[in-house]
C-alpha positions in Angstrom: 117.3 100.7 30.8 119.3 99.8 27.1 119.0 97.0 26.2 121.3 94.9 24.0 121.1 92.0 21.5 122.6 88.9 22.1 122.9 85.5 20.3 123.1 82.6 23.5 123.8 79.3 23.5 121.7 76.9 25.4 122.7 73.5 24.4 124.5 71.9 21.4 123.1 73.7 18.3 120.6 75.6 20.3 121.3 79.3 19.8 118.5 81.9 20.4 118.7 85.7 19.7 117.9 87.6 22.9 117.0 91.1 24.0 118.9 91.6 27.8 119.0 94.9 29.7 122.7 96.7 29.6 123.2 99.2 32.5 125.4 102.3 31.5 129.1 101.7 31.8 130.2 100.9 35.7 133.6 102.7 37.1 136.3 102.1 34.5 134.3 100.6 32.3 133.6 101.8 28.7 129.9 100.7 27.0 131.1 99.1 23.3 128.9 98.7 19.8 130.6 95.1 18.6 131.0 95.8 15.0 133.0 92.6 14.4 133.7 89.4 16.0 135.5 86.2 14.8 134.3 83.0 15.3 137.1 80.8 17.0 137.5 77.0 17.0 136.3 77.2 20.3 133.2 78.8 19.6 132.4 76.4 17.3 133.2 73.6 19.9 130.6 75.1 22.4 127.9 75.5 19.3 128.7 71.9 17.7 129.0 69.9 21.0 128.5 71.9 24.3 132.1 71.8 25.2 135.2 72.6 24.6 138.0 69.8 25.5 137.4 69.8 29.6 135.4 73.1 29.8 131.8 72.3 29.4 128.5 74.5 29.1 126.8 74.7 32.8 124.3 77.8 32.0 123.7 79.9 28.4 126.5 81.6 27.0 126.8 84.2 24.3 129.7 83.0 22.3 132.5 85.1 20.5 135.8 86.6 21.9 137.8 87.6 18.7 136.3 91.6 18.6 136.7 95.1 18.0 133.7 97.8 17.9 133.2 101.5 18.7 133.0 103.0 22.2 129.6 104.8 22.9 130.1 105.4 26.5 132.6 105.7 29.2 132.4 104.8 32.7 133.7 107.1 35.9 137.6 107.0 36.2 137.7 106.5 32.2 140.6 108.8 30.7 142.1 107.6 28.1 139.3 106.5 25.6 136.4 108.5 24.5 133.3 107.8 22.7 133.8 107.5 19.4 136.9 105.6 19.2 137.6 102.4 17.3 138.5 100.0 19.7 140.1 96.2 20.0 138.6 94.3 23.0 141.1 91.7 24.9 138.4 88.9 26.3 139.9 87.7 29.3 139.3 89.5 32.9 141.8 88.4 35.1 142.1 89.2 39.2 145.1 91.4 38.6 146.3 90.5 42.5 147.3 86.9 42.0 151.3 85.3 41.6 150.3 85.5 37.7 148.7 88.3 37.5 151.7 90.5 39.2 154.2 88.8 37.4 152.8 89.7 34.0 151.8 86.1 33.4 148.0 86.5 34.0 146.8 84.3 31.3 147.1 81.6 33.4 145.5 83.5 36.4 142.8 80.9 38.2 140.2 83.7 39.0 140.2 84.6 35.0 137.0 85.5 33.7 136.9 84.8 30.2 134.4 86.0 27.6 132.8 82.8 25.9 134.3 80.3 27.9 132.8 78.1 30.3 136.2 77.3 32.3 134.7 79.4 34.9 131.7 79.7 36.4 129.3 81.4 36.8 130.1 82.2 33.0 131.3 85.4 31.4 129.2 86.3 28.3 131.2 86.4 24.9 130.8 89.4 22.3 128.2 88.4 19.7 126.2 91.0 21.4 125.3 94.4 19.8 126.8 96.3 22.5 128.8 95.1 25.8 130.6 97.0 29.6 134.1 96.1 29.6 137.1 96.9 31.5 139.0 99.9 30.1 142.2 98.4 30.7 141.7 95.8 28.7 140.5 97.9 25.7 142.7 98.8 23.2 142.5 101.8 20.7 142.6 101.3 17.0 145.8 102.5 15.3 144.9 104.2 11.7 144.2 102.3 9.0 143.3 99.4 11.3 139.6 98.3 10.9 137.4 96.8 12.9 137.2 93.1 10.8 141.3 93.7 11.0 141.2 94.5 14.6 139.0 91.4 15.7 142.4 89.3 14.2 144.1 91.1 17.1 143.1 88.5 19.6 143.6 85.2 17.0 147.5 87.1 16.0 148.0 87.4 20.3 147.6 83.8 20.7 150.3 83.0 18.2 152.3 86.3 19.9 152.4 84.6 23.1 153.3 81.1 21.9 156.1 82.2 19.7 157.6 84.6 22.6 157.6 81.2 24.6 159.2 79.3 21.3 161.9 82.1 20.7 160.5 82.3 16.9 162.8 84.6 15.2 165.8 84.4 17.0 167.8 82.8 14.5 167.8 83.9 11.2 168.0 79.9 10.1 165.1 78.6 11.9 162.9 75.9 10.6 159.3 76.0 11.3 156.7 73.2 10.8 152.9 74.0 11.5 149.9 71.2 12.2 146.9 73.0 10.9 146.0 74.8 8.0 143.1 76.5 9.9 143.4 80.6 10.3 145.4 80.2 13.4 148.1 77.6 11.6 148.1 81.0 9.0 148.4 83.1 11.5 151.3 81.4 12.6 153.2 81.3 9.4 152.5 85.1 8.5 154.2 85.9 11.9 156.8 83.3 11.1 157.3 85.4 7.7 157.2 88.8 10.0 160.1 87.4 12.6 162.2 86.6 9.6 162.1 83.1 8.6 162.7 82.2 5.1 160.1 81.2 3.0 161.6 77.8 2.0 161.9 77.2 5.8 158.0 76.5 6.7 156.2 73.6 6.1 152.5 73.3 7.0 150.7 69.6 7.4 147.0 69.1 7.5 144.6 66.4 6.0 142.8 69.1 3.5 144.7 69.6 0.6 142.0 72.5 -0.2 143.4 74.5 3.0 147.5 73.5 2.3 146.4 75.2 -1.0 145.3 78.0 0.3 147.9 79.2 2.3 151.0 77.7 -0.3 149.2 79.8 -2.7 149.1 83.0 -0.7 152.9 82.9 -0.1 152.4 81.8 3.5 154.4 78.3 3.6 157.4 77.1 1.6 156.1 73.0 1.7 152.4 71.9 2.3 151.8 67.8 3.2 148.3 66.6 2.8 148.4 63.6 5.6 146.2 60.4 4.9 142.5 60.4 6.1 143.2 58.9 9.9 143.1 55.4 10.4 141.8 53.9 13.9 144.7 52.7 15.9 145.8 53.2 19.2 149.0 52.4 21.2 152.6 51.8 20.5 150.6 50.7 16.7 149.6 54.4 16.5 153.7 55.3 17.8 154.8 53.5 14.9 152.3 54.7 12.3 152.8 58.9 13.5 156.7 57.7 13.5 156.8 56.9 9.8 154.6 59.7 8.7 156.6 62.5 10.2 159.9 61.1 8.3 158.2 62.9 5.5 158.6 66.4 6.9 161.8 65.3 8.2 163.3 65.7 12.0 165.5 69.1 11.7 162.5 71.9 13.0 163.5 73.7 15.0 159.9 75.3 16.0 156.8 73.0 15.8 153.2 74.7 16.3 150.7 72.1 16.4 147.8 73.7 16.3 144.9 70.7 16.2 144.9 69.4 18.8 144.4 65.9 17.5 146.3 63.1 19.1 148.4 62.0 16.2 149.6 65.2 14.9 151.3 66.1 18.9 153.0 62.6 18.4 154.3 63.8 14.9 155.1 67.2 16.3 157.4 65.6 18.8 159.2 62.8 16.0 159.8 66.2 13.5 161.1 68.6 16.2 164.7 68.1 15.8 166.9 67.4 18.7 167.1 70.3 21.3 163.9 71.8 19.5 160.4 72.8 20.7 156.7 71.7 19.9 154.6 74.5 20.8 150.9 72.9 22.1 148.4 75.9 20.6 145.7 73.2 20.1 142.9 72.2 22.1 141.3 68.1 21.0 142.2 65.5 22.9 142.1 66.0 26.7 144.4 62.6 27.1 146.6 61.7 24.7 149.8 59.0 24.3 153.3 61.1 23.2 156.6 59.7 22.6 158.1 60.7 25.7 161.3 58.5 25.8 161.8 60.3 22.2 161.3 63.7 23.7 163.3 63.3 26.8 166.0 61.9 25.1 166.7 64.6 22.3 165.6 67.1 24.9 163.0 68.2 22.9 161.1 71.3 25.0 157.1 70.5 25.5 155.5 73.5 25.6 152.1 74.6 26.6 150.7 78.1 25.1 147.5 79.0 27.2 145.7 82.2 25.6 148.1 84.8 25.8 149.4 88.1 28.6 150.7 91.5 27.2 150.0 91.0 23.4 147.5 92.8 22.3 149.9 96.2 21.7 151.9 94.5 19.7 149.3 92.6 17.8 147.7 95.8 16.7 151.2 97.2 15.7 151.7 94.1 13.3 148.4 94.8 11.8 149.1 98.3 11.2 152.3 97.4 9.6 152.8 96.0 6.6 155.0 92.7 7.7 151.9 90.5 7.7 151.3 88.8 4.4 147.9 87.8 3.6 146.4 88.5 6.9 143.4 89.8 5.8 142.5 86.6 2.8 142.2 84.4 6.2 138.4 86.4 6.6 136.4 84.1 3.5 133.1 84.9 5.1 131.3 87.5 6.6 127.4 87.3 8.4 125.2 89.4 10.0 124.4 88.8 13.9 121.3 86.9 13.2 120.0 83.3 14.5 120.0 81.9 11.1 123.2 83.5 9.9 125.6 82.1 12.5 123.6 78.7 12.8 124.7 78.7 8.6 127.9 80.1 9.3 129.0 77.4 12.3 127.6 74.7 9.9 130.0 75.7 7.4 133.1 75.9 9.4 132.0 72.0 10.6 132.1 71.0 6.8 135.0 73.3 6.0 132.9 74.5 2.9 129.8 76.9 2.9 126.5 76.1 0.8 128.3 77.5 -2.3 131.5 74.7 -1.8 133.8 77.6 -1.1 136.4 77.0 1.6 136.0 78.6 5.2 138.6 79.5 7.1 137.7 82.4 9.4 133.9 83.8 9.5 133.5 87.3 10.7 130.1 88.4 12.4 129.2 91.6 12.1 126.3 93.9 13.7 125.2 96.5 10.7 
């Protein structure tokens, strides 16, 4: 039998390179070479800690979910793709016969099996693997002049799909959008900001590394950057009061807030700057409990919203980044590694520090297989 070669997780900053056996492709299946693969915040959440917010690590997992590759072999009942073909794989295996999965919605499907996470169990294996079996259905062909590196950002640019869809980004031509994060999915989220037609002037982007506001000010991405304070201990209505204060500086007229940290303070900022009637888009994943400013929300009406993943994106993410409506999209990849123990291991390290050995910034780290 094939086999393939896989980089598993065991424990907290335990990852072992592994030969396992890969049958041939089952019924409706198609056999993959992973060329590229992103490494998510969530990946490095498993690798640093073992965990990521409430999903923790029962069993080794092979991390990585952000991927494209080239089919080598199809399975019975396969069609539409052929060997040979670049492809873009969507991660998540949903049960296709549940109330979410027939009503189009099957991201939040209960019986999803999703590569790299350990929400489920047992666990379904992520794609820093040389080659993987996955669903045809959920296997997307590359449109020209899309590569591989650009087609792993397909999954990344689906999450930020599905969250604006449920913000209505780009349905006024006067929108104001503020984004918590200056990691690659905070960029992500102001290049399809820029693509949906807000102005320039009109985003704002807050984080607490001025190296990262930099970065995306300086690629055209945002109009305003705001380099918060490092974070002080405080907790309670003292914590209310501080986030309060500090989100007078980005003002309360956004229409569209995408915080994508997760940290506690910045979802109480998001909810002071969302103007009234606005929304604050929850893309993050930190704190599993946090305090908000409810009375503040429910008074203005400002819409809470969770974004979970993502359902029917991956089309139109692939169309964006065959387009030409996505500025910078590709100066989010600073760092590319081979699929080695060592290389990852150094490449996780670096996103935890935010800089590699050399001091240069990380924001997204692309494995590759060759």
């Amino acid at each position: 039998m094939e086999t393939t070669t896989s980089l598993v997780l065991h424990g907290a900053r335990d990852l072992r390179l592994e030969n396992r056996p890969l049958p041939p492709p089952p019924a409706h299946h198609v056999q993959i070479s992973v060329l590229a693969t992103g490494l998510c915040g969530s990946d490095l959440h498993y690798y640093a800690h073992a965990r990521n917010g409430a999903f923790a690590l029962q069993a080794p997992l092979v991390l990585g979910h952000e991927s494209a590759g080239i089919i080598t072999a199809v399975g019975p009942g396969v069609v539409d793709l052929q060997p040979g073909q670049h492809v873009a794989i969507e991660a998540g295996i949903p049960c296709e016969t549940c109330e979410w999965c027939t009503s189009n919605r099957y991201n939040l499907c209960s019986g999803m099996r999703f590569r790299s996470s350990a929400k489920t169990f047992p666990h379904l294996d992520g794609t820093m693997q040389s080659k993987i079996n996955h669903p045809a259905k959920h296997v997307y062909a590359l449109p020209d002049g899309v590569t591989c590196e650009k087609g792993a950002l397909a999954e990344p640019l689906s999450v930020l799909l599905h969250a604006s869809r449920r913000a209505g980004l780009g349905t006024r031509p006067d929108q104001r959008i503020l984004i918590f994060g200056a990691g690659a999915i905070g960029m992500l989220a102001a290049s399809l900001a820029l693509a949906r037609g807000v102005a320039l002037s009109s985003i704002t982007m807050v984080d607490i590394n001025q190296e990262r506001l930099s970065f995306a000010k300086d690629r055209g991405l945002v109009g305003s950057i705001f380099c918060l304070p490092p974070p002080i201990p405080v907790k309670g209505v003292e914590a209310l009061d501080r986030t309060r204060v500090q989100a007078e500086e980005f003002g309360h007229e956004n229409d569209i807030v995408f915080e994508c940290t997760g940290a506690e303070a910045c979802i109480q900022m998001a909810v002071y700057s969302a103007k009234t009637g606005g929304k604050v888009l929850l893309i993050g994943m930190g704190s599993q409990n946090v305090l908000i400013p409810i009375s503040n929300a429910a008074t203005r009406e400002v819409d809470i919203l969770g974004s979970f993943r993502y359902a029917d994106t991956y089309k139109e993410a692939l169309q964006l980044l065959a387009g030409s409506t996505l500025p910078s999209i590709t100066e989010v990849i600073t760092h590319r590694v081979l699929l080695t123990t060592e290389s990852v291991k150094r490449a996780f390290e670096s996103m935890v520090k935010g800089k590699d050995e050399n001091g240069k910034l990380v924001i997204k780290v692309i494995v590759g297989t060759e």
